[in-house]
mmCIF file of the N, C-alpha and C atoms, coordinates in Angstrom:
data_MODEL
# 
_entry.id   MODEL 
# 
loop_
_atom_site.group_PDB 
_atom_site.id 
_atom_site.type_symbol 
_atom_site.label_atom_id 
_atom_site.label_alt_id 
_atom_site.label_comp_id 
_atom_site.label_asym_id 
_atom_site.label_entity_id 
_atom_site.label_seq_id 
_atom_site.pdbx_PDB_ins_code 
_atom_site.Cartn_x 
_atom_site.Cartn_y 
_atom_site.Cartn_z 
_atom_site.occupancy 
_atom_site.B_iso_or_equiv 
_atom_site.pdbx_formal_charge 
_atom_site.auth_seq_id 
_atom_site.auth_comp_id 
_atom_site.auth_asym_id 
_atom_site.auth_atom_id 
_atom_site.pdbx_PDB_model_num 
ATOM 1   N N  . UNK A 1 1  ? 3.574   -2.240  -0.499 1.00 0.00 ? 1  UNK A N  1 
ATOM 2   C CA . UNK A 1 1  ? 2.801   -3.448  -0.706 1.00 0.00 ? 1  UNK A CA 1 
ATOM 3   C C  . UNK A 1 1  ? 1.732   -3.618  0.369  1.00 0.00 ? 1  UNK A C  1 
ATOM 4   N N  . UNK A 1 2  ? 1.824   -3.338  1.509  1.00 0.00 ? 2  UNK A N  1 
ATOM 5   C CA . UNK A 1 2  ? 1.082   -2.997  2.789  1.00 0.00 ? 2  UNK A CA 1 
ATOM 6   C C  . UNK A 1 2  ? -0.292  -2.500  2.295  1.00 0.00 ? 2  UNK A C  1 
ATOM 7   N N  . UNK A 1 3  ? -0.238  -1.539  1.486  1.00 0.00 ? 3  UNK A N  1 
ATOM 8   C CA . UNK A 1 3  ? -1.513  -1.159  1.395  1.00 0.00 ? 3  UNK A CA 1 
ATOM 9   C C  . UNK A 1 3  ? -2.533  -1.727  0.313  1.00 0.00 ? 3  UNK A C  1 
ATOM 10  N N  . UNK A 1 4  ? -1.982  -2.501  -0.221 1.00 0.00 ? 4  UNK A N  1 
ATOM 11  C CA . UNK A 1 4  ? -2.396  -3.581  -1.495 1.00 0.00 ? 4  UNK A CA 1 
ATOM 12  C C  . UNK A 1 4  ? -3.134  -4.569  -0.782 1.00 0.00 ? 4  UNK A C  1 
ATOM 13  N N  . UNK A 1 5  ? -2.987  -5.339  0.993  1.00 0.00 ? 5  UNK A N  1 
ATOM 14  C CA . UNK A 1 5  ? -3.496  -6.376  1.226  1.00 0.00 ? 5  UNK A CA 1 
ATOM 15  C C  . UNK A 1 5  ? -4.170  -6.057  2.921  1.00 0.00 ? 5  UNK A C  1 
ATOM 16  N N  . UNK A 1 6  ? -4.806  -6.163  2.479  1.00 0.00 ? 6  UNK A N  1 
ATOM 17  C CA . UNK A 1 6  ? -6.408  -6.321  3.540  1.00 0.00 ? 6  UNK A CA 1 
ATOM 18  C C  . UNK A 1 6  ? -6.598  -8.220  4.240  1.00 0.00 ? 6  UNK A C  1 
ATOM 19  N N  . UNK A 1 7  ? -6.978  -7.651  5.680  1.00 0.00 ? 7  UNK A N  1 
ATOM 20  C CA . UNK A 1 7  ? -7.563  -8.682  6.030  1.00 0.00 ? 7  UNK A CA 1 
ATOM 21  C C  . UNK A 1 7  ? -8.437  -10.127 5.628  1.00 0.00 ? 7  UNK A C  1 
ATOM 22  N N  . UNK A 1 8  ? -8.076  -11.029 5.522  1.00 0.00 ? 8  UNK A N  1 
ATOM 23  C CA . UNK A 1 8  ? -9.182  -11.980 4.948  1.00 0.00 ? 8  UNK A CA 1 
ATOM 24  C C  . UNK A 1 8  ? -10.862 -12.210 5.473  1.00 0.00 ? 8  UNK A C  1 
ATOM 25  N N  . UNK A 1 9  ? -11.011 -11.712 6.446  1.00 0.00 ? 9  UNK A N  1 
ATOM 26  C CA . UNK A 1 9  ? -11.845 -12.144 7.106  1.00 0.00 ? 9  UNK A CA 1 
ATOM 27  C C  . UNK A 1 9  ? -12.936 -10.648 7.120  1.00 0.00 ? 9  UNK A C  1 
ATOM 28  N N  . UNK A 1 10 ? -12.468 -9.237  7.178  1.00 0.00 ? 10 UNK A N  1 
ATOM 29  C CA . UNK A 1 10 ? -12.999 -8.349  7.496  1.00 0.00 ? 10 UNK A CA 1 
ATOM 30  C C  . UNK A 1 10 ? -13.088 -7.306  5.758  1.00 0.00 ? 10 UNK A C  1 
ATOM 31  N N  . UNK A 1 11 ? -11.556 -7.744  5.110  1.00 0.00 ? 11 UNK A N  1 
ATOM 32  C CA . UNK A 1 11 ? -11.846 -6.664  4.032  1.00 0.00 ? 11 UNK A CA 1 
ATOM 33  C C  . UNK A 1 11 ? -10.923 -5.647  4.748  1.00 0.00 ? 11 UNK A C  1 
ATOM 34  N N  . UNK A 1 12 ? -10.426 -5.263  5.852  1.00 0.00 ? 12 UNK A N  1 
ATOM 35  C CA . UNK A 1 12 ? -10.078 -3.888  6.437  1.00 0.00 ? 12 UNK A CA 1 
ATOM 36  C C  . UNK A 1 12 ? -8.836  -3.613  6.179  1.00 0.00 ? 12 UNK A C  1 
ATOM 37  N N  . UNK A 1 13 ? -8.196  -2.969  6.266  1.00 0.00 ? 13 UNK A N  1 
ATOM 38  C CA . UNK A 1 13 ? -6.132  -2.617  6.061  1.00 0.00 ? 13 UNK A CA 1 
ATOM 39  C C  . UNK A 1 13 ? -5.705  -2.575  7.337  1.00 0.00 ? 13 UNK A C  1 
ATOM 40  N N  . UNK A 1 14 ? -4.992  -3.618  7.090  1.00 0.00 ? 14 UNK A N  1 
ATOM 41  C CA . UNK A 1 14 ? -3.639  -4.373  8.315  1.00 0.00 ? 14 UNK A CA 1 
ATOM 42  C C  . UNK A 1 14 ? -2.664  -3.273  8.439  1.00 0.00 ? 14 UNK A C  1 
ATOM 43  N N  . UNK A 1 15 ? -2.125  -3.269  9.726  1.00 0.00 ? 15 UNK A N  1 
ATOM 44  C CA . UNK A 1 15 ? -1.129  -2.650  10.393 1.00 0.00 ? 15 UNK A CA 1 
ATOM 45  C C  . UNK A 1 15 ? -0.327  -3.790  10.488 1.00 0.00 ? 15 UNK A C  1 
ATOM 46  N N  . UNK A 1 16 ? 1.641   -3.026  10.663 1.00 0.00 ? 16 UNK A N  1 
ATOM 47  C CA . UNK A 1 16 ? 2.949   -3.671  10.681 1.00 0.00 ? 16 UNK A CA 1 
ATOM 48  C C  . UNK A 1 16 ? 3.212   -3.916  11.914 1.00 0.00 ? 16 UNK A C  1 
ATOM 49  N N  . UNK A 1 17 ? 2.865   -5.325  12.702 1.00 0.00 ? 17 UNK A N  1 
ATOM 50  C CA . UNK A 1 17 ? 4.190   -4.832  13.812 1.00 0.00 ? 17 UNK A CA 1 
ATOM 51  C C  . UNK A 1 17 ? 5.354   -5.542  13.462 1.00 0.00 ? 17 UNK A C  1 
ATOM 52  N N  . UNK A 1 18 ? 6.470   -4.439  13.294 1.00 0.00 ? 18 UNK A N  1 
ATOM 53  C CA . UNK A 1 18 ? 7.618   -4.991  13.419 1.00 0.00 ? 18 UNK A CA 1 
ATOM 54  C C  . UNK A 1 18 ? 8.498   -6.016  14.047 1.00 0.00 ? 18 UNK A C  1 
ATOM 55  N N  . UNK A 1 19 ? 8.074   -5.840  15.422 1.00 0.00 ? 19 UNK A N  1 
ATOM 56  C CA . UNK A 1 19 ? 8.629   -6.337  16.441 1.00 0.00 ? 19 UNK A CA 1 
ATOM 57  C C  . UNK A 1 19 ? 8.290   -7.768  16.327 1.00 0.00 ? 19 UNK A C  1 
ATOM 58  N N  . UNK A 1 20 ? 6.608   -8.479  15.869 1.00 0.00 ? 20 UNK A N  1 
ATOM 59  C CA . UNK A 1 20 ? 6.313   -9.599  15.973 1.00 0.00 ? 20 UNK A CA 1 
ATOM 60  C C  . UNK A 1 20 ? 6.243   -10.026 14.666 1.00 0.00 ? 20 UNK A C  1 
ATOM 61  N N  . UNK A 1 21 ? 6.748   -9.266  13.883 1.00 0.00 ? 21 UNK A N  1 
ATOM 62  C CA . UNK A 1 21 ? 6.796   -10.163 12.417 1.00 0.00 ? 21 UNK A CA 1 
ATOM 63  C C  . UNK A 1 21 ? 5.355   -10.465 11.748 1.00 0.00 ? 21 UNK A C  1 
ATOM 64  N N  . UNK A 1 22 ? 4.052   -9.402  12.113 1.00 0.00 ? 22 UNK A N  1 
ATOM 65  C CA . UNK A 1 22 ? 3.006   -9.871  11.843 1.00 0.00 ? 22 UNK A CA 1 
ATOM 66  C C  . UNK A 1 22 ? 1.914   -8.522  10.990 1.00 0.00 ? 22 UNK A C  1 
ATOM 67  N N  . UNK A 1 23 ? 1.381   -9.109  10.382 1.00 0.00 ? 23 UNK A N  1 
ATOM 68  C CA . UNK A 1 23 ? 0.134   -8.214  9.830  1.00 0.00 ? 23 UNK A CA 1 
ATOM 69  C C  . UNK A 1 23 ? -1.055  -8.150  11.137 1.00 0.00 ? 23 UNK A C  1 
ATOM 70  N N  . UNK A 1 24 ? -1.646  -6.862  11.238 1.00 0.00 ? 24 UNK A N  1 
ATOM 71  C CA . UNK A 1 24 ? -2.441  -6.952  12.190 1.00 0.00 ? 24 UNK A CA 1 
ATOM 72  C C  . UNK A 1 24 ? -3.542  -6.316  11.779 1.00 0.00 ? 24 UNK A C  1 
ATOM 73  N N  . UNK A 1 25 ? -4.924  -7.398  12.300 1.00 0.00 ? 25 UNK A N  1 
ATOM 74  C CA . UNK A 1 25 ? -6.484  -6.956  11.855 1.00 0.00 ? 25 UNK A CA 1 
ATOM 75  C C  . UNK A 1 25 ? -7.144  -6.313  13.148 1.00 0.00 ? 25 UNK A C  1 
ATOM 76  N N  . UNK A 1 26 ? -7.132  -5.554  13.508 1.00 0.00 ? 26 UNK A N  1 
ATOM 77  C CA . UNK A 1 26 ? -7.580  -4.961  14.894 1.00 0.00 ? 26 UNK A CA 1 
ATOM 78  C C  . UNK A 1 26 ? -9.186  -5.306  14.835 1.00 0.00 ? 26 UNK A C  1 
ATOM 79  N N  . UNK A 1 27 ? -10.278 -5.062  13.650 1.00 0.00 ? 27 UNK A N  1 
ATOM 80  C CA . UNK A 1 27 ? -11.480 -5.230  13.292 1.00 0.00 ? 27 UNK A CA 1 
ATOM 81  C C  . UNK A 1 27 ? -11.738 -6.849  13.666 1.00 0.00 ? 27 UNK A C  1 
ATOM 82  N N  . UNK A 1 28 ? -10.848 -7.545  13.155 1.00 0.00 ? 28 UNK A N  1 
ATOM 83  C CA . UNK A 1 28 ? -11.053 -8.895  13.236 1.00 0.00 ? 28 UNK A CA 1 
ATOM 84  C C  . UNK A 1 28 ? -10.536 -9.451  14.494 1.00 0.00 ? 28 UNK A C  1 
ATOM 85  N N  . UNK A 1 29 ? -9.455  -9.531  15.321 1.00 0.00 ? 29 UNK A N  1 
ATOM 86  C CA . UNK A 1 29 ? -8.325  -9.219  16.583 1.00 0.00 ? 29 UNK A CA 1 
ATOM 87  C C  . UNK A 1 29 ? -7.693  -10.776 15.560 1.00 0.00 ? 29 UNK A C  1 
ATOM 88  N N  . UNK A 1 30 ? -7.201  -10.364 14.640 1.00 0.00 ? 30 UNK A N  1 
ATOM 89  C CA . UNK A 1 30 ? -6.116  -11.701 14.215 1.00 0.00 ? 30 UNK A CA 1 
ATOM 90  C C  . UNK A 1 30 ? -5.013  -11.050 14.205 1.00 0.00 ? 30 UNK A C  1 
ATOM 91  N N  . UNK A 1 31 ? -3.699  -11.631 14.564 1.00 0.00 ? 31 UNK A N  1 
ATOM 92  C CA . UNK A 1 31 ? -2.262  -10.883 13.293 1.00 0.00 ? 31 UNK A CA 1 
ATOM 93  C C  . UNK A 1 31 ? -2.355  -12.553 12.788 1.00 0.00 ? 31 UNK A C  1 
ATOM 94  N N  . UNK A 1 32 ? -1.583  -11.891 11.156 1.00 0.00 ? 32 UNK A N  1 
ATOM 95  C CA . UNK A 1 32 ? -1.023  -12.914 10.395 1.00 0.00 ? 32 UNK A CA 1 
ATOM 96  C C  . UNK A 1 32 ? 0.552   -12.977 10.206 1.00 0.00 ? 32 UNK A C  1 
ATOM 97  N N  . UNK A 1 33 ? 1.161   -14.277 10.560 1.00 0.00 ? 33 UNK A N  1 
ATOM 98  C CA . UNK A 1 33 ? 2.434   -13.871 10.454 1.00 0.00 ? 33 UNK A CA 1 
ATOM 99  C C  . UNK A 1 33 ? 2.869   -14.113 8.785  1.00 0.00 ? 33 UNK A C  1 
ATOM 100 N N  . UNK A 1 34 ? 4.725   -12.819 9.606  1.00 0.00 ? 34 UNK A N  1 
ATOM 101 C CA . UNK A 1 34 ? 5.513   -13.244 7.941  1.00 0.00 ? 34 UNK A CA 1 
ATOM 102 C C  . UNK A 1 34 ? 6.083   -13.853 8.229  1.00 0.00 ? 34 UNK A C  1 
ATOM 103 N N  . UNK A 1 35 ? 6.411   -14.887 7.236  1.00 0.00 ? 35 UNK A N  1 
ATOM 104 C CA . UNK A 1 35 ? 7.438   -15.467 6.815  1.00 0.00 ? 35 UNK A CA 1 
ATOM 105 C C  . UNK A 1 35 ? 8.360   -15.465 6.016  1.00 0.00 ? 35 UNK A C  1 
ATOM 106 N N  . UNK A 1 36 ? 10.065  -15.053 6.226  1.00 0.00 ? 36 UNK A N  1 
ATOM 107 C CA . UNK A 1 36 ? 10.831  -14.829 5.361  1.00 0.00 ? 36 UNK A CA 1 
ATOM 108 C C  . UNK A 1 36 ? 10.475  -13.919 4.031  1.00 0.00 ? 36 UNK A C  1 
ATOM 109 N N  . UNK A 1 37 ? 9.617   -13.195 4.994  1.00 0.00 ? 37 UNK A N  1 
ATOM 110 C CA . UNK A 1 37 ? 8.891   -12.042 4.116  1.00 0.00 ? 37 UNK A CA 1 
ATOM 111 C C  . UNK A 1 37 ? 7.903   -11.821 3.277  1.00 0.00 ? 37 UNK A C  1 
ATOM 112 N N  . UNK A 1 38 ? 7.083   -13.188 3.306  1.00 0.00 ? 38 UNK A N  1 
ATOM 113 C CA . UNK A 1 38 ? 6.320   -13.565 2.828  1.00 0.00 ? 38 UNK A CA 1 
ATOM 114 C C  . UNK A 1 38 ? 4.746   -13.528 4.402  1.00 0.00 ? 38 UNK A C  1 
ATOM 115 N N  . UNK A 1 39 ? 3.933   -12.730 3.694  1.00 0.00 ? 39 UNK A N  1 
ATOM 116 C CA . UNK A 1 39 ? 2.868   -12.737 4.704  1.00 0.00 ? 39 UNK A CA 1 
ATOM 117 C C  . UNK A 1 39 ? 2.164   -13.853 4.228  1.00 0.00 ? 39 UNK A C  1 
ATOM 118 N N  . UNK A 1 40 ? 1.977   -14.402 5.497  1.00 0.00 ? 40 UNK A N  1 
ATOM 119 C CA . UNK A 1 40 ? 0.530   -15.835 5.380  1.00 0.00 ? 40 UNK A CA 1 
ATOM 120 C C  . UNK A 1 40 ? -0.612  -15.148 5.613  1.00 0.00 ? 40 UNK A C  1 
ATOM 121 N N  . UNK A 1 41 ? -1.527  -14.957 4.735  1.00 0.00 ? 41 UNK A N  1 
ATOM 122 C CA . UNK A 1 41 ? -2.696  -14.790 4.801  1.00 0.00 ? 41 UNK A CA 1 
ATOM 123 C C  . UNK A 1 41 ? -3.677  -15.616 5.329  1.00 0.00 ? 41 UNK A C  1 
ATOM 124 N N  . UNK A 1 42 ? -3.785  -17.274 5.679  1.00 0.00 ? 42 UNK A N  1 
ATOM 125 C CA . UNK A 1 42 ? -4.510  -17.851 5.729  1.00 0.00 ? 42 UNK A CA 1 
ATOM 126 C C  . UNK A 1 42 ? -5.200  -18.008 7.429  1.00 0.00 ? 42 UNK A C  1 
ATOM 127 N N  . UNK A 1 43 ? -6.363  -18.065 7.654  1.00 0.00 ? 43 UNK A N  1 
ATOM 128 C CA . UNK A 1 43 ? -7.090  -17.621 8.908  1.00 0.00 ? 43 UNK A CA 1 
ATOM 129 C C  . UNK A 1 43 ? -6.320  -18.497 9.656  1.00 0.00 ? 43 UNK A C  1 
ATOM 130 N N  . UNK A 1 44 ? -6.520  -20.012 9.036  1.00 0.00 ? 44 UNK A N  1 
ATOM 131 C CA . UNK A 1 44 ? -5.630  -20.801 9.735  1.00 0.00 ? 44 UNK A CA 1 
ATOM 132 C C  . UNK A 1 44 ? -4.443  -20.602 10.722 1.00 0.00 ? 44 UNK A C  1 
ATOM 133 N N  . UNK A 1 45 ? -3.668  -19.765 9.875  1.00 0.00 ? 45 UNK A N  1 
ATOM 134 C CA . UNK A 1 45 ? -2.109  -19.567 10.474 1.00 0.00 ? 45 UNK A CA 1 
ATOM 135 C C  . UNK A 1 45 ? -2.293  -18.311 11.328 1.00 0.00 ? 45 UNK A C  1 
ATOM 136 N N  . UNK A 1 46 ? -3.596  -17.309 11.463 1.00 0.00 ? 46 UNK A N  1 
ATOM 137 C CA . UNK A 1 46 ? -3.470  -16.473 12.287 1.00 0.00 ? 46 UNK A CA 1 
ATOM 138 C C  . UNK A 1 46 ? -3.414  -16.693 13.795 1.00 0.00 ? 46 UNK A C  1 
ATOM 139 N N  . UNK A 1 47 ? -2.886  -15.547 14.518 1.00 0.00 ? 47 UNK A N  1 
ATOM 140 C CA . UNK A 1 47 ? -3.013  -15.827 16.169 1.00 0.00 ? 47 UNK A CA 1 
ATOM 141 C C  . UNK A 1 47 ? -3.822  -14.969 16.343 1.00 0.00 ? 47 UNK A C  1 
ATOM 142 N N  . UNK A 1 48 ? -4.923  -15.146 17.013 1.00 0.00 ? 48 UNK A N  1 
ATOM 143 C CA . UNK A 1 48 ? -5.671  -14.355 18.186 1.00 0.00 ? 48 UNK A CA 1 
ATOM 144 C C  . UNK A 1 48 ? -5.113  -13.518 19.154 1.00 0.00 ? 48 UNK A C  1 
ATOM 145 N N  . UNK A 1 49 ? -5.223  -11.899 18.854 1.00 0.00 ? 49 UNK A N  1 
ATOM 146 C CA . UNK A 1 49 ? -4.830  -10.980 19.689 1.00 0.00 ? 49 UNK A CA 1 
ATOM 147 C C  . UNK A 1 49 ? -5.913  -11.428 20.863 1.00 0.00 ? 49 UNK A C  1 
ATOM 148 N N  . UNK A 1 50 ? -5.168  -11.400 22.179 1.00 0.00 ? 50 UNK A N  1 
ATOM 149 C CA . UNK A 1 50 ? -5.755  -11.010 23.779 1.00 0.00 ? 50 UNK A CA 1 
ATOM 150 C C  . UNK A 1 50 ? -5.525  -9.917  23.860 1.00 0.00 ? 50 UNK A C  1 
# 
């Protein structure tokens, strides 16, 4: 399913981190988190990679 959903903001294909439960836009520096396995897509709910 990973490769079905792209970034909102860039269009680009997200990477898994496991560890933080998140989709990650390196192009954009957002992750989006999952929830109960459900990814939030919305810019809103993303965190800003430092």
């Amino acid at each position: 399913m990973l490769e079905s959903l792209v970034c909102p903001v860039t269009q680009a294909t997200l990477s898994y981190d496991a560890a933080q439960q998140e989709l990650v836009s390196k192009e954009a520096n957002l992750a989006f988190p999952i929830r109960d396995g459900i990814p939030i897509m919305l810019i809103s709910e993303a965190r800003t990679l430092g």
